[in-house]
DRENLUMKE-668103 format. One record per residue (C-alpha): residue number from 1; residue in one letter; x, y, z. Coordinates in nm, 4 decimals. Example, Ala and Ser with C-alpha at 12.3 -4.5 7.8 and 13.67 -1.06 7.14 Angstrom:
<sites>
num=1 residuo=A px=1.2300 py=-0.4500 pz=0.7800
num=2 residuo=S px=1.3670 py=-0.1060 pz=0.7140
</sites>
This chain:
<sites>
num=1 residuo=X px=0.0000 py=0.0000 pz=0.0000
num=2 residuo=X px=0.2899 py=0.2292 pz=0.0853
num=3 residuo=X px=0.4435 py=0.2013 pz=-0.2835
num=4 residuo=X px=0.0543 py=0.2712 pz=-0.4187
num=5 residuo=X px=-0.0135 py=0.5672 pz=-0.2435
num=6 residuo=X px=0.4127 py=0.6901 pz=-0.2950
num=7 residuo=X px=0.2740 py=0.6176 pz=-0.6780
num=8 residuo=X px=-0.0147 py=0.8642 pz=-0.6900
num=9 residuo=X px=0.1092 py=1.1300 pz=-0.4697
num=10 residuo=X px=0.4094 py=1.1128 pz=-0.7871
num=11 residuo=X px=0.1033 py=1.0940 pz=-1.0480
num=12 residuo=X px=-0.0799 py=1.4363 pz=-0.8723
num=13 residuo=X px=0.2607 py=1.6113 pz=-0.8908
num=14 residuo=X px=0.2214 py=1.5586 pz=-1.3033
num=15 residuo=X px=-0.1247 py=1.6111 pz=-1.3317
num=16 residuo=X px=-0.0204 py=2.0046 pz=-1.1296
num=17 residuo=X px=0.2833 py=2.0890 pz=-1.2786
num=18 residuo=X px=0.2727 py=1.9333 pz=-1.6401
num=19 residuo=X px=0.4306 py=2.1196 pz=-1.9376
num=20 residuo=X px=0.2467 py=2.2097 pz=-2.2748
num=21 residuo=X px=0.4645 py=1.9141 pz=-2.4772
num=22 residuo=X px=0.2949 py=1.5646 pz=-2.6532
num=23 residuo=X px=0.3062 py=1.2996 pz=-2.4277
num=24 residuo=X px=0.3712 py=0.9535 pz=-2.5812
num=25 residuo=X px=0.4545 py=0.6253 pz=-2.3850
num=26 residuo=X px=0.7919 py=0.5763 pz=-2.5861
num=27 residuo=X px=1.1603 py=0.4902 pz=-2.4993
num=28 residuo=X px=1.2564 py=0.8231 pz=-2.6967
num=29 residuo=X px=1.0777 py=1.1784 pz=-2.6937
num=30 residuo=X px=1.2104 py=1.4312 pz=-2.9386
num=31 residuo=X px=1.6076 py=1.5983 pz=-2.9450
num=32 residuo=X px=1.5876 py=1.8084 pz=-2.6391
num=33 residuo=X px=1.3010 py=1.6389 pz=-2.4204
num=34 residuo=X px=1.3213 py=1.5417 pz=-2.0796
num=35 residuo=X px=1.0838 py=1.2452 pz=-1.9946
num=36 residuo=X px=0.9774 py=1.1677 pz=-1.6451
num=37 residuo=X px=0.7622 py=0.8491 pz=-1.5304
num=38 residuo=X px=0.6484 py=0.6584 pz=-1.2866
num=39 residuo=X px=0.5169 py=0.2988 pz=-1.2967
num=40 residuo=X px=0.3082 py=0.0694 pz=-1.0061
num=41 residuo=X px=0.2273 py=-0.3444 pz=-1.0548
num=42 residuo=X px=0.2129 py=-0.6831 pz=-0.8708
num=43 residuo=X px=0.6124 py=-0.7044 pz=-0.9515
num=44 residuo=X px=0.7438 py=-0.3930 pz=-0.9460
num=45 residuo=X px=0.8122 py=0.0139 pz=-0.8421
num=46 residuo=X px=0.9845 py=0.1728 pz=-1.1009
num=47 residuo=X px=1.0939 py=0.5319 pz=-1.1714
num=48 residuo=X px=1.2785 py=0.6441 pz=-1.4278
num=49 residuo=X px=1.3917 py=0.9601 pz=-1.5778
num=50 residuo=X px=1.5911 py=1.0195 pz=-1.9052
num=51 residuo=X px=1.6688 py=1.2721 pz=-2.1504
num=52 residuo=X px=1.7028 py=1.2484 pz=-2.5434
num=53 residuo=X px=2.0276 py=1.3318 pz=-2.7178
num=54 residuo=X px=1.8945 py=1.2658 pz=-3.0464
num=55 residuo=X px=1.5350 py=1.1494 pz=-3.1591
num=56 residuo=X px=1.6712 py=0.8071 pz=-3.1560
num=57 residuo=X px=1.8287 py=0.8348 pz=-2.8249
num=58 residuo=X px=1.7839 py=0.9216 pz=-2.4391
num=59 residuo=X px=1.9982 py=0.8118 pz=-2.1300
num=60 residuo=X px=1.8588 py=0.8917 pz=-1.8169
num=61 residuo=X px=1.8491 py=0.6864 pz=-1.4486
num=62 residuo=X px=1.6437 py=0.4592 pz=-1.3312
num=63 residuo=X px=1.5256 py=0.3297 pz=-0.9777
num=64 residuo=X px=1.3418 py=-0.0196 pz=-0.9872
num=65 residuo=X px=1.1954 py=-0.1958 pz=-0.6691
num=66 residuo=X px=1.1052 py=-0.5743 pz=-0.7295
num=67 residuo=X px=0.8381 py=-0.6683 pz=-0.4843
num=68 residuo=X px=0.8426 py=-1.0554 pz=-0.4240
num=69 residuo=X px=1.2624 py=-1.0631 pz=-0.3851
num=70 residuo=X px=1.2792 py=-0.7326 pz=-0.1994
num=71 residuo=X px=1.5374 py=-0.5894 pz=-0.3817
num=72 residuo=X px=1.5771 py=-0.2582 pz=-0.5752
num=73 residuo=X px=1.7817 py=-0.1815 pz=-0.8743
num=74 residuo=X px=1.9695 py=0.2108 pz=-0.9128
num=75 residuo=X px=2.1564 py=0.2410 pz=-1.2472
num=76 residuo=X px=2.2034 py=0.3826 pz=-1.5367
num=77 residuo=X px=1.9541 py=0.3385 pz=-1.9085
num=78 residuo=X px=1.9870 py=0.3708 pz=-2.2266
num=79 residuo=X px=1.7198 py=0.3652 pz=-2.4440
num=80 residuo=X px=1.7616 py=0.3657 pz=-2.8611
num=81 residuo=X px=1.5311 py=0.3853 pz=-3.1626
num=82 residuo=X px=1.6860 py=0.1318 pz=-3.4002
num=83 residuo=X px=1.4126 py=0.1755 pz=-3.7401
num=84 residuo=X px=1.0829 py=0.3728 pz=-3.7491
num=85 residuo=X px=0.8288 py=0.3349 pz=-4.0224
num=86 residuo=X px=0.6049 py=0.6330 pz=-4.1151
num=87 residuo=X px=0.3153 py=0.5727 pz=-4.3398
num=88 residuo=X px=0.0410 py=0.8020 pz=-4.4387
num=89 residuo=X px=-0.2031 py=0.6613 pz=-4.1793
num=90 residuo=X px=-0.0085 py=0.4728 pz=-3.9275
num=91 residuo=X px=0.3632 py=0.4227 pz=-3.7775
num=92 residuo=X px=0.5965 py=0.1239 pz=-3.6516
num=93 residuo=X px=0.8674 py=0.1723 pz=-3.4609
num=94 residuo=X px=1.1537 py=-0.0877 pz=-3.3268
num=95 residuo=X px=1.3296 py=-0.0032 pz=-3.0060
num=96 residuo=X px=1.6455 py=-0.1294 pz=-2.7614
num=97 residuo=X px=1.6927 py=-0.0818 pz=-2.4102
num=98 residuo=X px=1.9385 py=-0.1407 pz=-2.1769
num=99 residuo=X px=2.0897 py=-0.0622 pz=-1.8007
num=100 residuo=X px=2.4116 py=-0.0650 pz=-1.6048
num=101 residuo=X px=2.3740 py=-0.0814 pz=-1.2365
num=102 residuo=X px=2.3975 py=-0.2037 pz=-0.8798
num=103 residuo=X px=2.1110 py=-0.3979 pz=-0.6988
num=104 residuo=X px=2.0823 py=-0.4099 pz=-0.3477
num=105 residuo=X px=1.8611 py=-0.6827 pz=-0.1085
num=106 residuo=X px=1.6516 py=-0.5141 pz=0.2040
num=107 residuo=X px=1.5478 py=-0.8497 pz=0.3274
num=108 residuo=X px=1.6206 py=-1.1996 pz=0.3621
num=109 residuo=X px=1.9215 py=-1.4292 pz=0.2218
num=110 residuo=X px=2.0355 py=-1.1382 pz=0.0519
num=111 residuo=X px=1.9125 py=-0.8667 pz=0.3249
num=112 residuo=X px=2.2639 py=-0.5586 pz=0.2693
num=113 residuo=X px=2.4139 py=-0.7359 pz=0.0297
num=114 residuo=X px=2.5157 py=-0.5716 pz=-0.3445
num=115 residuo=X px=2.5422 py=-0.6881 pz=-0.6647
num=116 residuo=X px=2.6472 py=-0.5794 pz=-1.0160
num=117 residuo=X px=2.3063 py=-0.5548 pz=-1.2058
num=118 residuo=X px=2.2336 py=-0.5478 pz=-1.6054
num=119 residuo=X px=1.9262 py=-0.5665 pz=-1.8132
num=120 residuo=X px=1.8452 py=-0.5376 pz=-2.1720
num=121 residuo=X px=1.5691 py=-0.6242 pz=-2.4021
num=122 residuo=X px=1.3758 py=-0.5451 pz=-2.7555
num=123 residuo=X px=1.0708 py=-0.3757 pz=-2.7914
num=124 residuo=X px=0.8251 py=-0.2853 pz=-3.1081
num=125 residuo=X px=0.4995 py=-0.1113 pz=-3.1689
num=126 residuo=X px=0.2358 py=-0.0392 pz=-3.4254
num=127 residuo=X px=-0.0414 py=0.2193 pz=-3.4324
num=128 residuo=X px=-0.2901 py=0.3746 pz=-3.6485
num=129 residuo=X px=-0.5547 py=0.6569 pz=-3.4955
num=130 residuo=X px=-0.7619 py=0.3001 pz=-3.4282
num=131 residuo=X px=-0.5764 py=0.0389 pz=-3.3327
num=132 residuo=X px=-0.2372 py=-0.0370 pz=-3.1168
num=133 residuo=X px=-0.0475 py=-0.3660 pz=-3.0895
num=134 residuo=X px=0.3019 py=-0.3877 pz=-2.8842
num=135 residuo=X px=0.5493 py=-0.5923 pz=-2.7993
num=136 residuo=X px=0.8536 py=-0.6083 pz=-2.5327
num=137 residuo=X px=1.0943 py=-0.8472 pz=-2.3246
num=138 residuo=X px=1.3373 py=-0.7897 pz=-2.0763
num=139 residuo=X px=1.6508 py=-1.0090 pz=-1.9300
num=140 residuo=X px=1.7512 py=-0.8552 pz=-1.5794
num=141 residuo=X px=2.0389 py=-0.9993 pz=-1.4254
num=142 residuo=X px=2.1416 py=-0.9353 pz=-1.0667
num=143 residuo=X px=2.4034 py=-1.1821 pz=-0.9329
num=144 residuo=X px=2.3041 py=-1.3742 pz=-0.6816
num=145 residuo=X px=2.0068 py=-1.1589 pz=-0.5896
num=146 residuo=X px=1.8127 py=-1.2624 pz=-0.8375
num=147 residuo=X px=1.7721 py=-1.3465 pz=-1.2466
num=148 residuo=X px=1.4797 py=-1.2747 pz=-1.4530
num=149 residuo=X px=1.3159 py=-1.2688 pz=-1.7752
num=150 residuo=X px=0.9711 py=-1.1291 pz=-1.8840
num=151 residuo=X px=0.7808 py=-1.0442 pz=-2.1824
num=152 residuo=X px=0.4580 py=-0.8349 pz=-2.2470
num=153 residuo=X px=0.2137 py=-0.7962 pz=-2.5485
num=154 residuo=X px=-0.0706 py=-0.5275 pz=-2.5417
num=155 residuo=X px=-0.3421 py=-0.4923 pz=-2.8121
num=156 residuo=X px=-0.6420 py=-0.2562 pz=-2.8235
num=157 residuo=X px=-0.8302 py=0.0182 pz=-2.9791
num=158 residuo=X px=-0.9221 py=0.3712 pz=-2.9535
num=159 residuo=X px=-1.3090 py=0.4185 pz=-2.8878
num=160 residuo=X px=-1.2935 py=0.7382 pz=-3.0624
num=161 residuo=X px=-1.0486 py=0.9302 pz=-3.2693
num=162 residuo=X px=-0.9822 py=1.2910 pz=-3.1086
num=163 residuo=X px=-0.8633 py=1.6148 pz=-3.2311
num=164 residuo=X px=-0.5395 py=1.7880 pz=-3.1699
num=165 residuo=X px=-0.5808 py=1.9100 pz=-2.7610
num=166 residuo=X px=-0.8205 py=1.6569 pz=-2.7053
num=167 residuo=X px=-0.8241 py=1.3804 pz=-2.4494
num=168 residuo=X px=-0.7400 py=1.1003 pz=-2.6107
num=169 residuo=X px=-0.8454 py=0.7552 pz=-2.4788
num=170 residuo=X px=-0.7372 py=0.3817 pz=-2.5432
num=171 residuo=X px=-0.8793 py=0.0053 pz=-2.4268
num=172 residuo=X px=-0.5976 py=-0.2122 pz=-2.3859
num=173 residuo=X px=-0.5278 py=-0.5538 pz=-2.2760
num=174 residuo=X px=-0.1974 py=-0.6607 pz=-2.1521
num=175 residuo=X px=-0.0847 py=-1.0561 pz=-2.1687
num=176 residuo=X px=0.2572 py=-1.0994 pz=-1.9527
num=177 residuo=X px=0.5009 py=-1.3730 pz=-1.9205
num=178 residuo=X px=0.7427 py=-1.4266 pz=-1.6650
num=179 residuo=X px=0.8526 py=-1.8482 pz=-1.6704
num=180 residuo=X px=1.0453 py=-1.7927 pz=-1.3521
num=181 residuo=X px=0.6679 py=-1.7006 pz=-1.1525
num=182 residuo=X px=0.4182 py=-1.8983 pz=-1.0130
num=183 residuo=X px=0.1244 py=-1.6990 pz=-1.2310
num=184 residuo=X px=0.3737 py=-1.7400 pz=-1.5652
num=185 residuo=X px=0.0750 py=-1.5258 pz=-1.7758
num=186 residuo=X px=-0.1290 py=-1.2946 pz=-1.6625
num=187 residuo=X px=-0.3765 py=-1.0960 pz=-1.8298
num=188 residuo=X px=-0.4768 py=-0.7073 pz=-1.7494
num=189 residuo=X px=-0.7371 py=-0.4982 pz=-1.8850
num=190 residuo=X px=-0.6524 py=-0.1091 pz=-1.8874
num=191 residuo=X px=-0.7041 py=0.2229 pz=-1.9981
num=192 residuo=X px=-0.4729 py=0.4704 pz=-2.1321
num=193 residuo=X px=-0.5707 py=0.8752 pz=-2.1287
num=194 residuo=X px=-0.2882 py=1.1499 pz=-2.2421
num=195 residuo=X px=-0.3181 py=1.5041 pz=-2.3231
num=196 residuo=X px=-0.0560 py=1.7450 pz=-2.3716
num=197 residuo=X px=0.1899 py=1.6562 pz=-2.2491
num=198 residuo=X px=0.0313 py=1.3723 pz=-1.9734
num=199 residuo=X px=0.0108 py=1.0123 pz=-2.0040
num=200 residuo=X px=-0.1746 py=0.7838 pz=-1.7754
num=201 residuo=X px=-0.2318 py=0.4037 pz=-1.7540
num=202 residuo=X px=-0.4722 py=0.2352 pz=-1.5447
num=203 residuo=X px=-0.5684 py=-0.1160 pz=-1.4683
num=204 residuo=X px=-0.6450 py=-0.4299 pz=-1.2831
num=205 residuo=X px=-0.5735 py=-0.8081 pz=-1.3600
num=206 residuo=X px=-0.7514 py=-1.0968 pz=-1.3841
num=207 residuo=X px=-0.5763 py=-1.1444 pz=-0.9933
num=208 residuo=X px=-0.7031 py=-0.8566 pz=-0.8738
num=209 residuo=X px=-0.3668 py=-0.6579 pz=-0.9001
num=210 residuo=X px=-0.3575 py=-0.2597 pz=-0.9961
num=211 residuo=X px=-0.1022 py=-0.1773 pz=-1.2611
num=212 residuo=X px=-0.0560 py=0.2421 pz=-1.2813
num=213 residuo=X px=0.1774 py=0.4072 pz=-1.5387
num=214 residuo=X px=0.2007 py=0.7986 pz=-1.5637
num=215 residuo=X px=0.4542 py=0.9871 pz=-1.7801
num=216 residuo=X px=0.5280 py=1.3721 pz=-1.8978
num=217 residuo=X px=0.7592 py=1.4855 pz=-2.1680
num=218 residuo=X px=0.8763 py=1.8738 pz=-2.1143
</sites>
């Protein structure tokens, strides 16, 4: 509950003090933009901030606490757009990501103890005004702390097709796989709202579990 309410009390600061820019749930904003966001599920905390060199690249720092092994993750990210497909009426775009850092256990077997820490994985997207489909994985590797691989596919739709300065909504449906957890799929239902330069995610899945995303580009 603490990490819930640490997540919206991070949410209302956006929604307050958001800048006029266009807020997309992306690995890259444009040359210039500073991206900040926050993120709440059943496995992790995760906050990460970054800032684009080019449009095809951002660094930035991210802080990552994993739930069920207790242990949180402070390093370094890179994110990189590797090919982007504009058409007149839709766009595809393939990304990499990847971090450099130390993770550190507050409980148990591994309760003080630090380890080297490393993750990297693929991502891809397509989206007209209508429809979305997405793809991602991740391999996170933290000594003896812990090892982990997950992947997530999201589909859905837009009810409606706004203007420019509109809110824009999206129905989504998440299906994620992690092999190394006792629930190996799960499935979660969400929306997605952004406007300006505000992005918000929020859902529940099929165990009952809220998942909360918000992000803003300035």
């Amino acid at each position: 509950m603490r990490n819930i309410r640490a997540f919206f009390l991070f949410s209302l600061f956006i929604l307050l003090f958001g800048a006029a820019a266009r807020a997309e749930a992306r690995p890259v904003s444009y040359e210039g933009g500073t991206t900040l966001e926050a993120s709440y599920d059943a496995d992790a905390a995760v906050f990460l901030a970054h800032y684009s060199l080019k449009p095809y690249c951002a660094v930035g720092w991210r802080t990552e606490y994993r739930h069920e092994a207790d242990w949180v993750f402070n390093g370094a990210q890179l994110n990189a757009l590797l090919k982007r497909w504009n058409k007149a009426d839709a766009q595809a775009n393939l990304w990499f990501s990847s971090g450099l850092g130390s993770a550190y256990g507050l409980a148990g077997e591994f309760d003080g103890r630090t380890a080297f820490s490393a993750f990297a994985g693929v991502a891809a997207d397509w989206e007209n005004r209508r429809l979305y489909v997405s793809y991602a994985n991740r391999e996170l590797y933290a000594g003896e702390i812990d090892k982990m691989f997950e992947q997530r596919a999201r589909f859905g739709f837009a009810p409606y097709v706004g203007e420019f300065g509109d809110i824009h909504t999206w129905c989504l449906l998440e299906v994620k796989h992690s092999p190394e957890s006792d629930d190996n799929v799960v499935l979660t239902p969400f929306l997605r709202f952004f406007k300006g330069a505000l992005l918000w995610e929020i859902g529940v899945s099929e165990h009952g579990d809220v998942m909360t995303m918000a992000t803003i580009v300035f």
